[in-house]
C-alpha positions as CSV (number, residue, x, y, z in Angstrom):
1,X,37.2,-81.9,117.8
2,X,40.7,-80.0,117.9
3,X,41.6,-76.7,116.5
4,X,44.6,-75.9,115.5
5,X,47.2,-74.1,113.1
6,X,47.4,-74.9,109.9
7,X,50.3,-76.5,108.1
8,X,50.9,-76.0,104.1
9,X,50.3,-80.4,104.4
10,X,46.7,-78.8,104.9
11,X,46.1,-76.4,101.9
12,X,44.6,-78.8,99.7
13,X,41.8,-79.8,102.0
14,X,41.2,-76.2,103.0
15,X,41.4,-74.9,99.4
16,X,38.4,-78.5,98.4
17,X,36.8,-76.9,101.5
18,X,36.6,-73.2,100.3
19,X,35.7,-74.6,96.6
20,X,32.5,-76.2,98.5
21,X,31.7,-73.9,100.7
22,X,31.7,-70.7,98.5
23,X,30.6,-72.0,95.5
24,X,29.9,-69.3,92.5
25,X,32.2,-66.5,94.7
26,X,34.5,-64.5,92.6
27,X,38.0,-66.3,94.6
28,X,36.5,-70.0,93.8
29,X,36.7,-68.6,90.3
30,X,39.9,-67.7,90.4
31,X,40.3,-71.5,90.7
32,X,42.3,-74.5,92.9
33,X,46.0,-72.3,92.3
34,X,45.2,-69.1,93.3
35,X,42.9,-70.1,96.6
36,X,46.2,-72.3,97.1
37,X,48.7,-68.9,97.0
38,X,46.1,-67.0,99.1
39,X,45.8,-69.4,102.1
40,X,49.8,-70.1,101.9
41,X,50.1,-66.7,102.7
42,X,47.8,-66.6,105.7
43,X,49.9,-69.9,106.5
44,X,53.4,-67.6,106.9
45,X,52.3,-64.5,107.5
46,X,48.9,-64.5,109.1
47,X,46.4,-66.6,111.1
48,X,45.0,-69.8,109.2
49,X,43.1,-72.2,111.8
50,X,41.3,-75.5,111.0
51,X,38.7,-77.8,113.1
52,X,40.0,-81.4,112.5
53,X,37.6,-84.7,113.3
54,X,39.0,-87.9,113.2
55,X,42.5,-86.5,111.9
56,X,40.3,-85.1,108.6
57,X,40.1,-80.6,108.4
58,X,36.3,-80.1,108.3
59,X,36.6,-76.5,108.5
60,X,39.3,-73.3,108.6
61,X,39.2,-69.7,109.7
62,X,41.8,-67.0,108.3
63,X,42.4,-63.7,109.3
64,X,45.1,-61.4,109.7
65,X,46.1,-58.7,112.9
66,X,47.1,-56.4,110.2
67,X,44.1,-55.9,107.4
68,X,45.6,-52.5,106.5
69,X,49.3,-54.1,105.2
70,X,48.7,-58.0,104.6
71,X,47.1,-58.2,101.1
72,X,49.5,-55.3,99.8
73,X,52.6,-57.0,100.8
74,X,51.4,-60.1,99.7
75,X,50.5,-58.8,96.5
76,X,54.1,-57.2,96.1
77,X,56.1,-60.6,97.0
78,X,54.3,-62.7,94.6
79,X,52.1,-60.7,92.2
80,X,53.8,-62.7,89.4
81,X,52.7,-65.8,90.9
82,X,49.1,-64.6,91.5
83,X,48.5,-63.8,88.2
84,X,49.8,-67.0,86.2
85,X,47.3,-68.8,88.4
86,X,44.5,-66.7,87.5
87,X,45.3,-67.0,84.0
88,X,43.1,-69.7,83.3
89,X,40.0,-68.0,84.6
90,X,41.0,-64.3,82.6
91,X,41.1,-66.7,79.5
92,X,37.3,-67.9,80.2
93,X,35.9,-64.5,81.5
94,X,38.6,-62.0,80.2
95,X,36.1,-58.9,81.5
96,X,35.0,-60.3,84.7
97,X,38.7,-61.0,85.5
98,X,40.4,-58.1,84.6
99,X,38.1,-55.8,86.4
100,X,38.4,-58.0,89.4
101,X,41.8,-57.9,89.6
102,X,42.7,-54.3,88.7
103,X,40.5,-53.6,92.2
104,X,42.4,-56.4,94.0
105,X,45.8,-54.4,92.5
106,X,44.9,-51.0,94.1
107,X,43.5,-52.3,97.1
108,X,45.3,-50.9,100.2
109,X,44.0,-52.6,102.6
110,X,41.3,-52.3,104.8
111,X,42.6,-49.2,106.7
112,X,39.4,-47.9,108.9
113,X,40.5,-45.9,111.7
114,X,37.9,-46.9,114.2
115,X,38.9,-50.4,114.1
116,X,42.7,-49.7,114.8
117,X,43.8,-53.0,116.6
118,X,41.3,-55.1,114.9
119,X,41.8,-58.6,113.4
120,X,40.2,-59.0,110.3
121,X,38.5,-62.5,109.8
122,X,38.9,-62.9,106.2
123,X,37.5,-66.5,105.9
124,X,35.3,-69.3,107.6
125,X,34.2,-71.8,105.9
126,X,32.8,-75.1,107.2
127,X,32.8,-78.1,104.5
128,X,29.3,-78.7,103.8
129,X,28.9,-82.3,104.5
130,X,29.6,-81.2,107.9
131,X,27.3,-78.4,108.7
132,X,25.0,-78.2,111.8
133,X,27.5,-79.8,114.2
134,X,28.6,-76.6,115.6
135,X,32.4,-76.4,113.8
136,X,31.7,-72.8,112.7
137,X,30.9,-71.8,116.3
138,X,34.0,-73.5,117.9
139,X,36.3,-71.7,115.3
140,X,34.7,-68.3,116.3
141,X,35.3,-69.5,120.0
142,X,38.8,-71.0,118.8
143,X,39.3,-67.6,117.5
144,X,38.4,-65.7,120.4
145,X,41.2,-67.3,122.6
146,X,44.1,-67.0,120.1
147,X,44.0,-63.4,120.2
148,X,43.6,-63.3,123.7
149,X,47.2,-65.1,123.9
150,X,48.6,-62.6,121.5
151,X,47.7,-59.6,123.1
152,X,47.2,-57.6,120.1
153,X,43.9,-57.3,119.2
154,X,40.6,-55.8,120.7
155,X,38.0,-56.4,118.4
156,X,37.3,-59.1,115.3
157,X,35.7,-57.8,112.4
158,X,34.4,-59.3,109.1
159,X,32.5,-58.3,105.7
160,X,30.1,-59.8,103.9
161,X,27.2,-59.5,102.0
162,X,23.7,-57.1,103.2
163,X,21.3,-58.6,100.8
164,X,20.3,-62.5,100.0
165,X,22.6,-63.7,102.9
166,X,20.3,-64.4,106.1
167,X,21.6,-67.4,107.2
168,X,25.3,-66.4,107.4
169,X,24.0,-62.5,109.4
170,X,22.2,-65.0,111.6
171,X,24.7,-67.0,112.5
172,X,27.4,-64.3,112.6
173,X,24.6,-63.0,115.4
174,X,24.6,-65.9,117.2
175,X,28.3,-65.8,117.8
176,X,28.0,-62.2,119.1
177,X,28.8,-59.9,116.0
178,X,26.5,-56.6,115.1
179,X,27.2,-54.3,112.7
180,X,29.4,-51.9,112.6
181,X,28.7,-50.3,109.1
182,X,27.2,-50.9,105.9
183,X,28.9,-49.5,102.7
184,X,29.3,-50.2,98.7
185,X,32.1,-52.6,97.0
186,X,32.6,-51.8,93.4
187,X,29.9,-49.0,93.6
188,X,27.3,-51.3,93.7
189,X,27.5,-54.2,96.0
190,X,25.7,-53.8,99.2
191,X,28.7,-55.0,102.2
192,X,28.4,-55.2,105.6
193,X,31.0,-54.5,108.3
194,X,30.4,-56.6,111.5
195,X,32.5,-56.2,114.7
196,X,32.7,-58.5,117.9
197,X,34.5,-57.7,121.2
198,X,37.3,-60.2,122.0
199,X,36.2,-61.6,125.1
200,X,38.5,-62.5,127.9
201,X,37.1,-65.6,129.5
């Protein structure tokens, strides 16, 4: 298996991946388009890694060394863009959509103090006819020695979801994240914050 960075000759197998592997999740909504502007932009101006096996992508990660600023400026440069590609999901779920994206246009960020020089792993996804081979694993570990290189990081930290989502907490703490806080998205939805140490091997 290699690892390595992503090129924009990968986006459509890393956006058919994302579409698979998060299946009913408010971005695969957004449809083919927008996940294809989103991963673009961790392409130029983040961190976007995939796990190739016989020259085919069978899985990604994404993240960013700067949660508090990436999705703000990214919104700002091509805002216009982002919403003519989620134009065809506001037309099928006008509500949904609209209260969706009015959160995703005041997001700042996620700015938490404690986790000053922390890289934000937005995204791993593993396509699902490959699961159980250990890909998701060797991107965590993949992930670990990038931001050794760079220098700039200390910690990794992710969210996701407290309730209904065993399998992804357990592996999470197989690769060596706990939790670092739990709090509320949209005033309802239960999120976790997990944190792992960069280790310097």
């Amino acid at each position: 298996m290699e690892v390595r960075n992503a090129t924009h000759d990968d986006l459509e197998r890393i956006v058919e991946i994302h579409i698979n592997a998060f299946e009913g999740f408010f971005l695969t909504f957004l449809g083919p388009k927008f996940l294809r502007l989103l991963y673009t932009g961790f392409i130029d101006k983040g961190v976007l890694r995939v796990a190739v096996v016989d020259s085919r992508v069978v899985g990604f990660s994404a993240g960013t060394e700067q949660p508090d600023t990436f999705f703000s400026n990214l919104r700002k440069e091509k805002w216009l863009s982002f919403f003519l590609a989620a134009t065809p999901s506001l037309i099928r779920k006008p509500s949904l959509v609209i209260k969706k994206l009015y959160g995703a246009i005041f997001y700042k960020g996620d700015a938490v103090e404690r986790l000053k020089n922390s890289f934000l792993l937005s995204s791993l996804a593993v396509d699902p006819h490959s699961e159980g081979k250990g890909i998701g694993r060797f991107l965590i570990n993949d992930l670990n020695e990038v931001l050794i290189e760079k220098r700039a990081s200390e910690t990794v930290y992710l969210i996701t979801d407290k309730n209904e989502n065993g399998s992804v907490l357990g592996f999470y703490d197989k690769c060596g994240f706990s939790i670092e806080s739990e709090f509320k998205q949209s005033g309802q939805r239960e999120m976790l914050r997990l944190i792992k140490l960069i280790e310097v091997v």
